[in-house]
C-alpha positions, 0 to 999 in steps of 0.5 A: 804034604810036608816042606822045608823052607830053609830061607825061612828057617821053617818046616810046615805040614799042610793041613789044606790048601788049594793044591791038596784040598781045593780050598779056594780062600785060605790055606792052613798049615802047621810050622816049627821053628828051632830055638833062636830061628824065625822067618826073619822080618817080612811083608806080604801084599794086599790082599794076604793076611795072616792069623798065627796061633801059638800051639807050643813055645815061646817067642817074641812077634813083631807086627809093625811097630808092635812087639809082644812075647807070645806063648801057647794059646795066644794068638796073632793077626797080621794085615797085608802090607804089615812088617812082621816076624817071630824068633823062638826065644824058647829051648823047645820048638816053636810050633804054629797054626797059620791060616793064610788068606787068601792063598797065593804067594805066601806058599810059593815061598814056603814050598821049596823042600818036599819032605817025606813027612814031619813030626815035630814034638808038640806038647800043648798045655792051656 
């Protein structure tokens, strides 16, 4: 299943998830973010936690009173109750591998657009 989520500036592919897979502790998907997009700065409850892996482009992360640029091959993790965003500082998409745990209320706000399917150009060098 695909989705856009235009509040968050982001286009997702779930790749599982309780409704698509029955995984009963996490959900995973795929997001792009066009250049100078992101999520904006955000918060999600105990117990959610986030891991973000950067598969292509750049951009800058905050997590609570961290910054850090982030490229290909890093990877990021967000505790609950943690401020947090990223922008694609890039020209080319910013693509993500996100694991969400558990799942829950991170996807209600994501799962606004249902897309017919999602491809987005994704070239990975580590």
């Amino acid at each position: 299943m695909c989705f856009k989520a235009p509040h968050k500036n982001e286009v997702l592919r779930v790749l599982f998830d309780p409704s698509t897979t029955g995984t009963k502790r996490m959900s995973v998907w795929l997001t792009t973010f066009e250049p100078g997009k992101g999520p904006g700065l955000h918060t999600h409850p105990e117990p959610h936690e986030e891991l973000l892996f950067v598969l292509s482009g750049k951009g800058t992360e905050r997590v609570g009173e961290e910054v850090r640029e982030v490229r290909a091959g890093d990877a990021v993790f967000i505790p609950p109750n943690t401020p947090h965003e990223i922008v694609n500082t890039g020209d080319d998409l910013l693509t993500l591998l996100v694991v969400a745990a558990p799942p829950g209320p991170i996807e209600q706000e994501l799962y606004v657009h249902r897309l017919n399917k999602v491809v987005p150009t994704l070239h990975v060098e580590f």
